[in-house]
C-alpha positions as YAML, in Angstrom:
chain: A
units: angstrom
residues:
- id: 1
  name: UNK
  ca: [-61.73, 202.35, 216.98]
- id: 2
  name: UNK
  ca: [-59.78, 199.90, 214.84]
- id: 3
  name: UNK
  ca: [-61.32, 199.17, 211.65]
- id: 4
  name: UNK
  ca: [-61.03, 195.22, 210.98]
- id: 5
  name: UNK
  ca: [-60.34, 194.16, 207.71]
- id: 6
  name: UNK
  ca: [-59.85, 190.46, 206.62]
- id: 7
  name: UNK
  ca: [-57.58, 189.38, 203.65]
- id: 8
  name: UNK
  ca: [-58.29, 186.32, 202.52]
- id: 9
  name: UNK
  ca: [-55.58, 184.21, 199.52]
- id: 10
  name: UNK
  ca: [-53.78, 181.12, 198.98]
- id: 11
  name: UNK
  ca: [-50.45, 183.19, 199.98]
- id: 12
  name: UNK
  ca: [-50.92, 185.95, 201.74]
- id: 13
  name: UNK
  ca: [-47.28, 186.81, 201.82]
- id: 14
  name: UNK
  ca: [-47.22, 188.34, 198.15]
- id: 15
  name: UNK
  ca: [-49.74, 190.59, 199.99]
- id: 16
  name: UNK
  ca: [-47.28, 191.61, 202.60]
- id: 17
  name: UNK
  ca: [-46.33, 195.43, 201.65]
- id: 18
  name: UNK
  ca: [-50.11, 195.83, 201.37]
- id: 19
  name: UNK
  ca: [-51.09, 194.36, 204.65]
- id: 20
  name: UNK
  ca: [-48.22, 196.77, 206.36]
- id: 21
  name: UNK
  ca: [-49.32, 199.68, 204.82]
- id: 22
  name: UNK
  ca: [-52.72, 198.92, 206.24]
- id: 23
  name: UNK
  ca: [-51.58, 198.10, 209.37]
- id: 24
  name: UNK
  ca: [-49.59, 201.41, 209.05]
- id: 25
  name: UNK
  ca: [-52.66, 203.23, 208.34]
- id: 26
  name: UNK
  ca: [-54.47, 202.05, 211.73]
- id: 27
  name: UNK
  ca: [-56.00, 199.18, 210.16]
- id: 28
  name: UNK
  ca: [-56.40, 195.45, 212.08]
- id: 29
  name: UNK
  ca: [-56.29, 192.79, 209.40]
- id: 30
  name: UNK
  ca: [-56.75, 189.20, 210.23]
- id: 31
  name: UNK
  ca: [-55.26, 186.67, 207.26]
- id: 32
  name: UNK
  ca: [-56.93, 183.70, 206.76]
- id: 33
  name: UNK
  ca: [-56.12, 181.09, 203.25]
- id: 34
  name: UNK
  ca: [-59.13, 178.70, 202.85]
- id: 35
  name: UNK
  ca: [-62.85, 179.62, 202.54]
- id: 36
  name: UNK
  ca: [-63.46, 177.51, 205.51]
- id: 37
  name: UNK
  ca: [-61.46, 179.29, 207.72]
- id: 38
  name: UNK
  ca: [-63.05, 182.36, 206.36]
- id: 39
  name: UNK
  ca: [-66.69, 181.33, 206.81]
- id: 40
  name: UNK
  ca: [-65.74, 180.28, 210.51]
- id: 41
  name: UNK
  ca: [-64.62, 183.44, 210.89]
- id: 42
  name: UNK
  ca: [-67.75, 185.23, 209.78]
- id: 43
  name: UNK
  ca: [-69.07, 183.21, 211.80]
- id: 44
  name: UNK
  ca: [-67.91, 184.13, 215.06]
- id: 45
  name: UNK
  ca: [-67.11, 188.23, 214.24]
- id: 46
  name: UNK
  ca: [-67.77, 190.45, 211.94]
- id: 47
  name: UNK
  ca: [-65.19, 192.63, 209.48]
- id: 48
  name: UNK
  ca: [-65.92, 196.13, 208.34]
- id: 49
  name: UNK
  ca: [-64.24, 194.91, 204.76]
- id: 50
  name: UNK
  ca: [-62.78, 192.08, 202.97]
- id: 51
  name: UNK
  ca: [-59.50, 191.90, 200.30]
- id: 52
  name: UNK
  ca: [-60.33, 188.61, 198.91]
- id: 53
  name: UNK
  ca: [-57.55, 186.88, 196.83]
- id: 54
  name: UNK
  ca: [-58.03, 185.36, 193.10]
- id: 55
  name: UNK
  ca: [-57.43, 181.95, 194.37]
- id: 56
  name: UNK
  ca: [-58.52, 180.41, 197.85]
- id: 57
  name: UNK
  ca: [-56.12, 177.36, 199.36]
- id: 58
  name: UNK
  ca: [-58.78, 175.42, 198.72]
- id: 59
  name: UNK
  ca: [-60.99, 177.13, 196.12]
- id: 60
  name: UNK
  ca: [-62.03, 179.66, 193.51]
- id: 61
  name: UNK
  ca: [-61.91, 184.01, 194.68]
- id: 62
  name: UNK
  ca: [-64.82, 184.52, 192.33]
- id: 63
  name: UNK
  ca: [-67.22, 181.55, 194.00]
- id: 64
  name: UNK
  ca: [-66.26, 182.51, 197.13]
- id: 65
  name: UNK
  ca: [-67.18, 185.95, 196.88]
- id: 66
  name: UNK
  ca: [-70.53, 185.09, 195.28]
- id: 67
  name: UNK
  ca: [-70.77, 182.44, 197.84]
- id: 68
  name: UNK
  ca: [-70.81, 185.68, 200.11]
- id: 69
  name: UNK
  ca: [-72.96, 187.56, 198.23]
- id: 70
  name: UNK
  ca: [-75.79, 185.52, 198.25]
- id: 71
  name: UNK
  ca: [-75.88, 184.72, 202.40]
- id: 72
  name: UNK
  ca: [-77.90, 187.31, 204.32]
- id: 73
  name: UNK
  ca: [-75.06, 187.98, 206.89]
- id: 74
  name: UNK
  ca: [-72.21, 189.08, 204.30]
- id: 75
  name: UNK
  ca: [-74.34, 190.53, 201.34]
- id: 76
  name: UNK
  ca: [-73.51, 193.74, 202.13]
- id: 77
  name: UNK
  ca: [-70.20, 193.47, 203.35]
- id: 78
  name: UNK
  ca: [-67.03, 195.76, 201.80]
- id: 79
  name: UNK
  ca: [-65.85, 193.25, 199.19]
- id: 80
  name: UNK
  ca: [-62.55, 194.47, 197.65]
- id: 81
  name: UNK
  ca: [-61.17, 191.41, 194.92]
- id: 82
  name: UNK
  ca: [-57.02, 191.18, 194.89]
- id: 83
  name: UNK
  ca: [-56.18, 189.92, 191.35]
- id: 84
  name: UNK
  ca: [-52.59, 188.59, 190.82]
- id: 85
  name: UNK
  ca: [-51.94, 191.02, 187.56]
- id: 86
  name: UNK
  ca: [-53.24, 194.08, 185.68]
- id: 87
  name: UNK
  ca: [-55.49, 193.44, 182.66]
- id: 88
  name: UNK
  ca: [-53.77, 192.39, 179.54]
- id: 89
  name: UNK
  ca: [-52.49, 194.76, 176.73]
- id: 90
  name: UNK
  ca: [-53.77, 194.86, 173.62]
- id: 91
  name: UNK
  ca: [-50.79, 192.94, 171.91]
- id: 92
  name: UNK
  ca: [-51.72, 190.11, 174.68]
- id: 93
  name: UNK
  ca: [-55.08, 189.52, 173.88]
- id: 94
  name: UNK
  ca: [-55.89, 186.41, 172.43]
- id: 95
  name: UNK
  ca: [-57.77, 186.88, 168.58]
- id: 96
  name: UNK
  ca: [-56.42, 190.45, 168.64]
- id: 97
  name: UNK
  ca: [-53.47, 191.14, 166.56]
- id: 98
  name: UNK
  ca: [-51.75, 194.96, 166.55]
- id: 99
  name: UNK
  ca: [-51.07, 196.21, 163.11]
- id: 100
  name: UNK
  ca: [-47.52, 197.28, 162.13]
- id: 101
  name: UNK
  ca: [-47.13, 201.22, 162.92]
- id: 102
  name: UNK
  ca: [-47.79, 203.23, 159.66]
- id: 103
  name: UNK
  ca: [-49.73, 200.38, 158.00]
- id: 104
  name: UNK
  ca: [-52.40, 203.21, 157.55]
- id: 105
  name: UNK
  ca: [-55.40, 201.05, 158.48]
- id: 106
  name: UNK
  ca: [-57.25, 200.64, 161.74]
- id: 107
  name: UNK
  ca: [-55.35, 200.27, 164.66]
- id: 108
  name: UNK
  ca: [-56.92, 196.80, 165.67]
- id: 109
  name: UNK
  ca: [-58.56, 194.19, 163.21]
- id: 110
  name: UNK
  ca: [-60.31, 191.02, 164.49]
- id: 111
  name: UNK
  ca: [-58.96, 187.86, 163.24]
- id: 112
  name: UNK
  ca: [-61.13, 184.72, 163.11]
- id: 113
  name: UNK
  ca: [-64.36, 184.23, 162.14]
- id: 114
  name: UNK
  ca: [-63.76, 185.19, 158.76]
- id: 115
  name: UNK
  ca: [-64.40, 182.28, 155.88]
- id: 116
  name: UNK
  ca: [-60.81, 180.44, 155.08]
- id: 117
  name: UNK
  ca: [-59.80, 181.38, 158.00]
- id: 118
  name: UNK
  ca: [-58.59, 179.24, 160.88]
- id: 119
  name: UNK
  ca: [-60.60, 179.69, 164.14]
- id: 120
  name: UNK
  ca: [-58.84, 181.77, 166.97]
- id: 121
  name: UNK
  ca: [-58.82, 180.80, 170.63]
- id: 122
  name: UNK
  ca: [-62.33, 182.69, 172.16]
- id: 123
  name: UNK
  ca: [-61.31, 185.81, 174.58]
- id: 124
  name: UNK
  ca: [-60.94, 184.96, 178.11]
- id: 125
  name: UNK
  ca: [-63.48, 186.85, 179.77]
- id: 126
  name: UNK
  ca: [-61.46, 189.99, 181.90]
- id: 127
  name: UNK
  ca: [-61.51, 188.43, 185.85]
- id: 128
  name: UNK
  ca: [-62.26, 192.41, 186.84]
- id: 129
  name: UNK
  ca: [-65.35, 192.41, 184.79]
- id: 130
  name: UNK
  ca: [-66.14, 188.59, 186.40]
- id: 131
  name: UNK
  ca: [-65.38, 190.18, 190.28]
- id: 132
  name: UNK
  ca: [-67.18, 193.40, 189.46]
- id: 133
  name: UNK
  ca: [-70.58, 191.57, 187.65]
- id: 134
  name: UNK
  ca: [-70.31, 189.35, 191.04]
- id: 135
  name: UNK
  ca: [-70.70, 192.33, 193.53]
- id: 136
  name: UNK
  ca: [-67.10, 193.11, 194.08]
- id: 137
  name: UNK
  ca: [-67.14, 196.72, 195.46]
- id: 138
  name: UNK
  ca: [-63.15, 197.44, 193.90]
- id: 139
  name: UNK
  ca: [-60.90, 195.61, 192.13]
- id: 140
  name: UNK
  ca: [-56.86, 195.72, 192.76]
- id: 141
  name: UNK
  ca: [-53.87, 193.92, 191.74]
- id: 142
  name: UNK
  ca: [-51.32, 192.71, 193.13]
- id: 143
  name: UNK
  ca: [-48.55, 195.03, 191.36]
- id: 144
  name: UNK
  ca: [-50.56, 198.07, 191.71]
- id: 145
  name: UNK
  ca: [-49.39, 201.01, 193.68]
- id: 146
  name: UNK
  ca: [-49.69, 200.39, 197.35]
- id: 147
  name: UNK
  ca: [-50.51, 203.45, 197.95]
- id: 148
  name: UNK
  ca: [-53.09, 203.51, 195.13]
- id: 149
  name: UNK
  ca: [-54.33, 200.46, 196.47]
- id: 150
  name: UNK
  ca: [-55.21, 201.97, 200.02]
- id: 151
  name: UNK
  ca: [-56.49, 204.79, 198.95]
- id: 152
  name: UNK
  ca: [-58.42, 202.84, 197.09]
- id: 153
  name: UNK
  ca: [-59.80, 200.87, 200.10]
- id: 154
  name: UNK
  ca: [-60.67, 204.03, 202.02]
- id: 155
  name: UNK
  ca: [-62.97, 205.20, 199.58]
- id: 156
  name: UNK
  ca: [-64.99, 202.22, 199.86]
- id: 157
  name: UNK
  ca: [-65.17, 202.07, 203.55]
- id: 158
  name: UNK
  ca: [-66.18, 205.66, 203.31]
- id: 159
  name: UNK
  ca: [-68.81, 204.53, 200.60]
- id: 160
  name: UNK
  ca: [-70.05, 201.16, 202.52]
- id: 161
  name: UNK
  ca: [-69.87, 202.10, 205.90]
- id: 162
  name: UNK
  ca: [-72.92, 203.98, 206.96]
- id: 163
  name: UNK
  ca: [-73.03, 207.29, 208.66]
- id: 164
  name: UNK
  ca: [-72.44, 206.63, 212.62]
- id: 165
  name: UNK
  ca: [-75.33, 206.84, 214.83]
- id: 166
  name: UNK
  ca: [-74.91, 207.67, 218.57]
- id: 167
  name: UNK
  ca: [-73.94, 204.68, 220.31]
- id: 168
  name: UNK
  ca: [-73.29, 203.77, 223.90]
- id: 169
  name: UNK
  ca: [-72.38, 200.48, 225.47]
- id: 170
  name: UNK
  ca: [-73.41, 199.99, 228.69]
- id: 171
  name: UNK
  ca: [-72.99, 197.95, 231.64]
- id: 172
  name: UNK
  ca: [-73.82, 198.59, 235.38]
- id: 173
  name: UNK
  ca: [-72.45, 201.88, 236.12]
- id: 174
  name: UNK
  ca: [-69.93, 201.85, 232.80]
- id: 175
  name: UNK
  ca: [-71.28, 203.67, 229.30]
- id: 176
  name: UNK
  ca: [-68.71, 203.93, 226.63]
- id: 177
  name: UNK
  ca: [-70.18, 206.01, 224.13]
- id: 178
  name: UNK
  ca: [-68.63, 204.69, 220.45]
- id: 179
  name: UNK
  ca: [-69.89, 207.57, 218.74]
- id: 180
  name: UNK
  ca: [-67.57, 210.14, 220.46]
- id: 181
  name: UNK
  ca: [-65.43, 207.63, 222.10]
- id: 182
  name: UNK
  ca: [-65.66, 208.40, 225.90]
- id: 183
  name: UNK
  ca: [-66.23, 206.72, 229.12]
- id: 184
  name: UNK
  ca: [-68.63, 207.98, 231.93]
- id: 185
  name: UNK
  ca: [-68.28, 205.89, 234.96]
- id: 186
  name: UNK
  ca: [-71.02, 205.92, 237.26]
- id: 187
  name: UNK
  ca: [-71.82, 209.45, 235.18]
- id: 188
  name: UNK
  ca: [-68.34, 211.17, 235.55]
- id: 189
  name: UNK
  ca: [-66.21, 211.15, 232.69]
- id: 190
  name: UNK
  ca: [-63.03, 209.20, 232.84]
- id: 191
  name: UNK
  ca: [-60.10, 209.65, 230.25]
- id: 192
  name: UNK
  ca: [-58.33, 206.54, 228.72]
- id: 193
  name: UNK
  ca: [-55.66, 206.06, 226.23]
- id: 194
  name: UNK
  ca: [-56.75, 204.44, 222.55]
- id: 195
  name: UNK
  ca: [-55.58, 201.28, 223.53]
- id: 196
  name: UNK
  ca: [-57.73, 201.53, 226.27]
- id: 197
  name: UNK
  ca: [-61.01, 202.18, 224.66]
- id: 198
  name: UNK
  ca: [-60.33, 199.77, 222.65]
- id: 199
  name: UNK
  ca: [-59.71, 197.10, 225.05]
- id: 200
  name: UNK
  ca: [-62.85, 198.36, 227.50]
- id: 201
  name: UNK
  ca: [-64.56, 197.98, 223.71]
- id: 202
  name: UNK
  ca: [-63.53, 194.27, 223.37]
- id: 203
  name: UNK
  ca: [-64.41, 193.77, 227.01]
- id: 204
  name: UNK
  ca: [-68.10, 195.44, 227.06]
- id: 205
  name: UNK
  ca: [-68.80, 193.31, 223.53]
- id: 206
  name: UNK
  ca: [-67.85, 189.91, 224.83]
- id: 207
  name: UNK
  ca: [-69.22, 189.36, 228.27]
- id: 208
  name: UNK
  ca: [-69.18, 186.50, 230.07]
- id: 209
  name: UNK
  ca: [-66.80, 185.35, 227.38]
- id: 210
  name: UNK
  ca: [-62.69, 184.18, 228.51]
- id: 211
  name: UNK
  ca: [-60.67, 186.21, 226.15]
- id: 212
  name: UNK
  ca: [-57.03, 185.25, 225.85]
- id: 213
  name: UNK
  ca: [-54.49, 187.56, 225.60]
- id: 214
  name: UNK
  ca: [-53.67, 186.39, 221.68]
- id: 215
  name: UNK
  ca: [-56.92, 187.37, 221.04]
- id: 216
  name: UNK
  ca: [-56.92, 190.85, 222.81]
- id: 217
  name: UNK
  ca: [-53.65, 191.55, 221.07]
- id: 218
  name: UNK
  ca: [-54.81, 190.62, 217.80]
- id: 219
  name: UNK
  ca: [-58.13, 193.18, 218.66]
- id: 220
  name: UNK
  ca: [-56.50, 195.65, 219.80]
- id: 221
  name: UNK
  ca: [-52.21, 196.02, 218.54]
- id: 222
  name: UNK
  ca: [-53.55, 193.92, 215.33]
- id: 223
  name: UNK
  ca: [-52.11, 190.79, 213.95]
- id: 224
  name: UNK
  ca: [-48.62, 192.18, 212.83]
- id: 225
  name: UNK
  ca: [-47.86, 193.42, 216.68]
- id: 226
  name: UNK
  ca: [-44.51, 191.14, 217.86]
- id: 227
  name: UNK
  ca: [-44.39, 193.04, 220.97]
- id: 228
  name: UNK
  ca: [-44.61, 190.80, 224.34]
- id: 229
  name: UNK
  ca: [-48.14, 189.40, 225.35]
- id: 230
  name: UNK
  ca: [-47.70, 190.64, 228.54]
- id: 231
  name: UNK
  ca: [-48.89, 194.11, 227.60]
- id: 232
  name: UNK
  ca: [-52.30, 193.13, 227.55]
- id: 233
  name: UNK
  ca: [-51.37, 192.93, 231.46]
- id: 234
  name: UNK
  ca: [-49.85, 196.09, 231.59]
- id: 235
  name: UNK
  ca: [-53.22, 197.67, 230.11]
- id: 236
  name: UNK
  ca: [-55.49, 196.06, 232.28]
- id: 237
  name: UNK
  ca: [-54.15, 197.00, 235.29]
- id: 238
  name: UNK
  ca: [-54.15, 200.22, 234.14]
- id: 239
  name: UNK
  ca: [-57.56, 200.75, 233.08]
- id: 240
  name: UNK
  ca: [-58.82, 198.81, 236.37]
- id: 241
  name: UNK
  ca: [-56.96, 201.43, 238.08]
- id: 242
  name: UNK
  ca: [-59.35, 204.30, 236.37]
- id: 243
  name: UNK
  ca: [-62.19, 202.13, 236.48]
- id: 244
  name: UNK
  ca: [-62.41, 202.13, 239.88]
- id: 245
  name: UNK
  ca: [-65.32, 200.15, 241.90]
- id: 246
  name: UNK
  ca: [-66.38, 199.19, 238.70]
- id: 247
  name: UNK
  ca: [-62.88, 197.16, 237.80]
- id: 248
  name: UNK
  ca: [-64.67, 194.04, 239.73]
- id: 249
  name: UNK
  ca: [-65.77, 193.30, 237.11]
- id: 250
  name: UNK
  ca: [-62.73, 192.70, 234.83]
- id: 251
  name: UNK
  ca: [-61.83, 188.98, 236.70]
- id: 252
  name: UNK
  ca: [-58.45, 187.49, 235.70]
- id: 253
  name: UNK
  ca: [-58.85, 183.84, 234.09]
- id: 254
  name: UNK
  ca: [-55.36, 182.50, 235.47]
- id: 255
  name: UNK
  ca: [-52.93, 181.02, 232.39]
- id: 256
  name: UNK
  ca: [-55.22, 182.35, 229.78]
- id: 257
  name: UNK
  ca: [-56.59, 186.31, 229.98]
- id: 258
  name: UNK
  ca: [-59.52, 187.49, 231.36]
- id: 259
  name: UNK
  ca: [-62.87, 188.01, 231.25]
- id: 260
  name: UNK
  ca: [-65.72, 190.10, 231.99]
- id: 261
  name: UNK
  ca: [-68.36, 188.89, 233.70]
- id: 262
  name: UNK
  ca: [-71.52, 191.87, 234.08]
- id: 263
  name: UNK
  ca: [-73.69, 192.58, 237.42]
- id: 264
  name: UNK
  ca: [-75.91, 190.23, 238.88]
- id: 265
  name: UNK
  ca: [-73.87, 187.42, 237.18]
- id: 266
  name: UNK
  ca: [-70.73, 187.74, 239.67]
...
C-alpha cells in the first residue's frame, strides 16, 4: 500500500527533486498551496504525513501547523516543516561579531548591551527551534541533501506510524486483508498485481461513492503519473476478470469512472 504524503507551500516547484524522489521511493504525494485547500483536504482523506512549507499562498507555515496541532483530527499527524534555507552561520548572526583569527581571545563576544554602546538589532528567533517548539516532528530545508531529506522522512513514518494490526476489509463474499495484503474471494485466495490491491483498496474504502478516474490515478500511479487515464480501464477489467461473481459489484459510471456499490444496495 501507497503511503500518502501531502506537501503543502506557496511554490511547490522549488520542491520538485524532493517530491520525485518520493515518488521514486513508492510514495503518493498530493500538492496543495493554501491552508484552505489543505484543511479541505483533511477534510475529506486522511495523509500518513505532511511536508509543510515556510510560507502558505495565503498564510504563515508555523500557524498553520499549530493550527493543526491543536484540532483533534490532525494532532497527531507526521508533521515534517520544509524551511527555505539552513540556519545561519555564526558570521550571519545579527549582535554576533567573529573575532579576527589569532586575536587570542574568545572566539565569539556579544556586542550590545554594554554601557556607551549602541543597541544591536535583537536575534531573530531560529524558525527550526519555532517549528520544533510547535510540534513539528523534523525539520528540512530546502537545499539539504535529497537524499538526506528522505531518509529523513522515513524515520519518522517509522516513528509515527503505529505497529500494524491485522486488518481485513470486507464486503459480501470479498476480504482483503491489509495486514498481509491478500484477497480471499468467497474464501479462496485470489492473486492480484500491486496496482490491483491498491485499486480493490480504493474501491472497498469508498462505497457507494463515484470515483473518477483522476482520482483513482492520483490513488493509485500518484500525482506525478502522465501516463493515459485509460489505464484505470485497463485495470478494472482486469481485476473484474479475477473477481469473478463478485465483479457485479464494480458498476461503470459512464463519462466519469466507476463505482462500487455493496450487497443489498444494488
Amino acid at each position: 500500500m501507497r503511503l500518502n504524503i501531502v506537501c503543502a507551500m506557496r511554490d511547490p516547484n522549488r520542491a520538485g527533486v524532493l517530491l520525485e524522489a518520493l515518488s521514486r521511493n513508492g510514495y503518493t504525494t498530493t500538492v496543495v498551496q493554501r491552508a484552505k485547500e489543505l484543511t479541505s483536504l483533511f477534510a475529506q482523506r486522511p495523509c500518513d504525513l505532511l511536508v509543510l512549507g515556510q510560507t502558505l499562498a495565503d498564510g504563515d507555515g508555523l500557524e498553520m501547523l499549530k493550527t493543526l496541532r491543536g484540532r483533534g483530527p490532525t494532532r497527531g499527524m507526521a508533521i515534517i516543516a520544509l524551511l527555505d534555507h539552513q540556519p545561519q552561520s555564526i558570521q550571519e548572526i545579527p549582535g554576533v561579531r567573529r573575532l579576527p583569527a589569532g586575536f587570542g581571545a574568545p572566539a565569539l563576544r556579544p556586542t550590545g548591551g554594554l554601557p556607551g554602546q549602541t543597541p544591536q538589532p535583537e536575534r531573530k528567533a531560529n524558525p527550526r527551534i519555532l517549528f520544533f517548539q510547535s510540534g513539528a516532528d523534523e525539520c528540512l530545508t530546502l537545499d539539504q541533501d535529497v537524499a538526506e531529506c528522505v531518509a529523513r522522512i522515513k524515520a519518522v513514518l517509522h516513528r509515527t506510524m503505529s505497529k500494524p494490526q491485522e486488518e481485513v476489509l470486507t464486503m459480501g463474499p470479498i476480504e482483503l486483508n491489509l495486514t498481509s495484503y491478500t484477497l480471499h474471494v468467497s474464501g479462496k485466495n485470489v492473486p492480484l498485481t500491486s496496482k490491483e490491491l491498491d485499486l480493490l483498496y480504493v474501491f472497498l474504502s469508498s462505497p457507494n461513492r463515484v470515483l473518477s478516474r483522476p482520482y483513482l490515478i492520483e490513488r493509485v500511479w500518484g500525482y506525478n503519473y502522465f501516463g493515459s487515464p485509460r489505464t484505470v480501464d485497463v485495470h478494472v477489467r482486469r481485476l473484474r476478470e479475477k473477481l469473478a461473481k463478485a465483479a457485479r459489484f464494480i458498476t461503470t459510471v459512464p463519462c466519469v469512472g466507476y463505482k462500487l456499490i455493496p450487497p443489498g444496495s444494488l
